[in-house]
VOPAGU-2260 file (C-alpha; in pm, 1 decimal, decimal comma):
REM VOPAGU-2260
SITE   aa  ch    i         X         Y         Z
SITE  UNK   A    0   -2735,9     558,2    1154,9
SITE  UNK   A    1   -2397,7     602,8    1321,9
SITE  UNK   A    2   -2130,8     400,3    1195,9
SITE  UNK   A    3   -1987,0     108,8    1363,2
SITE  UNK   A    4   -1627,2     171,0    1342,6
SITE  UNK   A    5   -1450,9     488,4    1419,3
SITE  UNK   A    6   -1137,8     634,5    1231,2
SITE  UNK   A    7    -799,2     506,9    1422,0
SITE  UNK   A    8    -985,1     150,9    1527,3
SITE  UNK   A    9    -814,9    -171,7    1453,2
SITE  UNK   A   10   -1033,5    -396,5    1241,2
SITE  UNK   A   11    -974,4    -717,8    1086,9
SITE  UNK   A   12   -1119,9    -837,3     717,7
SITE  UNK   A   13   -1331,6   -1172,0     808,7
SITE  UNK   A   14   -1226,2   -1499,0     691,6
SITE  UNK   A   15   -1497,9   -1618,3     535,8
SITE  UNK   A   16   -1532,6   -1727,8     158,5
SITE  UNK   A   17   -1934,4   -1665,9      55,7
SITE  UNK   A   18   -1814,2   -1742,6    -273,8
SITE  UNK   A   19   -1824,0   -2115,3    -183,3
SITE  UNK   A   20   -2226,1   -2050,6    -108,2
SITE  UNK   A   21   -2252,7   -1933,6    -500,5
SITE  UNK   A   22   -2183,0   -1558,8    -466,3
SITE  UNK   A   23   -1974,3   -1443,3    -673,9
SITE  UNK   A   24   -1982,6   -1103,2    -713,9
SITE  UNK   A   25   -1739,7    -983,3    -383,7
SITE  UNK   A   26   -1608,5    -668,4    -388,0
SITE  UNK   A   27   -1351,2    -738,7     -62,5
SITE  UNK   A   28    -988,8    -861,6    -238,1
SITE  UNK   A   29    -902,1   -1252,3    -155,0
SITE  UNK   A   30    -559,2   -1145,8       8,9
SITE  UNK   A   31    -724,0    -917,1     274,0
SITE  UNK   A   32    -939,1   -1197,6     424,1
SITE  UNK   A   33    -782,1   -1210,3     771,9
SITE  UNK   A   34    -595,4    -926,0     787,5
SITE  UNK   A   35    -562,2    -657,4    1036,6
SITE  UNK   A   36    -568,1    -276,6     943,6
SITE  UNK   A   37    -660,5      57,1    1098,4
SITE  UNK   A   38    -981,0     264,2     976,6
SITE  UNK   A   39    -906,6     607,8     774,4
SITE  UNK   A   40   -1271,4     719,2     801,3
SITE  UNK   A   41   -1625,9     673,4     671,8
SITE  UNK   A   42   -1715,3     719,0     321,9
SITE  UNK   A   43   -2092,4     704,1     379,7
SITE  UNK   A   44   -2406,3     482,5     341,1
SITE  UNK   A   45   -2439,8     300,6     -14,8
SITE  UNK   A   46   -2612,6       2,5    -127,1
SITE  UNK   A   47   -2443,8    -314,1    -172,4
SITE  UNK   A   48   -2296,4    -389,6    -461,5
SITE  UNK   A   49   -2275,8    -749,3    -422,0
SITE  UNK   A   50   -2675,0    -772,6    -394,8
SITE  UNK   A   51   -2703,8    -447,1    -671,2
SITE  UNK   A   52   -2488,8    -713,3    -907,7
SITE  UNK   A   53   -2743,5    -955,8    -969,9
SITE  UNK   A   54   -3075,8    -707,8    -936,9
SITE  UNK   A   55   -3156,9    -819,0    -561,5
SITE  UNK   A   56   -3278,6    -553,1    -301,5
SITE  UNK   A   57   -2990,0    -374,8    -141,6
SITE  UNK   A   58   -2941,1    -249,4     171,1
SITE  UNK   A   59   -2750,7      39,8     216,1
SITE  UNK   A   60   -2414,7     -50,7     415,4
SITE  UNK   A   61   -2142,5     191,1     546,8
SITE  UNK   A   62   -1818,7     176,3     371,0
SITE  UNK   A   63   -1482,3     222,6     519,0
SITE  UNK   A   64   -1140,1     366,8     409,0
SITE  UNK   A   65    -929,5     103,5     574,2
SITE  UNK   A   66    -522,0     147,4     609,7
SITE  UNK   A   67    -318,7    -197,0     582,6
SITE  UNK   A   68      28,7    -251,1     632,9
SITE  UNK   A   69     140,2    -421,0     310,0
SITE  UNK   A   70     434,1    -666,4     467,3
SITE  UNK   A   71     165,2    -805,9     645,4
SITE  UNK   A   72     -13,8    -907,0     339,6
SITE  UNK   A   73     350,9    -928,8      70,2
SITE  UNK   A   74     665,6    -958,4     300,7
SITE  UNK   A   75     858,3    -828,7     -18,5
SITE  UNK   A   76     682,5    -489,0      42,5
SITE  UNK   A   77     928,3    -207,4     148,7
SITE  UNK   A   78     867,0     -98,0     529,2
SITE  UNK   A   79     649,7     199,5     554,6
SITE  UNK   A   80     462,3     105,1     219,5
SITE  UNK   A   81      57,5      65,2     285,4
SITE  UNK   A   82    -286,9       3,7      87,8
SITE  UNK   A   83    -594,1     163,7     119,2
SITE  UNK   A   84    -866,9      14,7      50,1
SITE  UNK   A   85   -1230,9      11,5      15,1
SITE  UNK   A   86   -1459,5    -232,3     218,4
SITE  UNK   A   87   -1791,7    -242,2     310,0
SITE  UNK   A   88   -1859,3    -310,8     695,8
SITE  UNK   A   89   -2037,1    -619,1     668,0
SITE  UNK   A   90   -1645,3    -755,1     563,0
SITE  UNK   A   91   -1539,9    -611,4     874,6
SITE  UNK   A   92   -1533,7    -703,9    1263,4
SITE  UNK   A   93   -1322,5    -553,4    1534,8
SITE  UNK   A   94    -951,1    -690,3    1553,5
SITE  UNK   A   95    -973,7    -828,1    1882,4
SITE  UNK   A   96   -1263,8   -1031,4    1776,2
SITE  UNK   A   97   -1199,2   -1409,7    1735,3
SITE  UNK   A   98   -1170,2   -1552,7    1392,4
């Protein structure tokens, strides 16, 4: 299965907050949610942890090395400074996509 992002595409983390439907195992960082950042690449297909944490079938997602600019997320943050991070695609939609 090809991935749905491609390294150098905008993305944004979506704003939504499953943890209010009683799941609490999320593995995508609070302060991300809404936020705009760049795909590094790929990492492959794994299953999900957020289904693997309470023993339910889990599908295998792609996860993505994604490159944020950190005074987007902490204005304190030096210019230049950025965070990688790893998120599952299901977290992620394209950045010109409406929130």
């Amino acid at each position: 299965m090809t991935p749905r992002f491609a390294p150098g595409q905008r993305v944004r983390v979506r704003p939504v907050w499953p943890e209010a439907l009683g799941r609490l195992h999320l593995r995508t960082p609070h302060y991300l949610r809404g936020q705009a950042g760049v795909i590094e690449r790929c990492l492959g297909r794994f299953p999900n942890p957020e289904d693997l944490a309470f023993r339910r079938p889990a599908a295998e997602r792609d996860l993505y090395h994604v490159l944020f600019d950190q005074r987007a997320i902490w204005p304190e943050a030096a210019p230049g400074d950025t965070l990688l991070v790893e998120i599952f695609e299901h977290w992620l939609e394209a950045a010109d996509a409406q929130a």
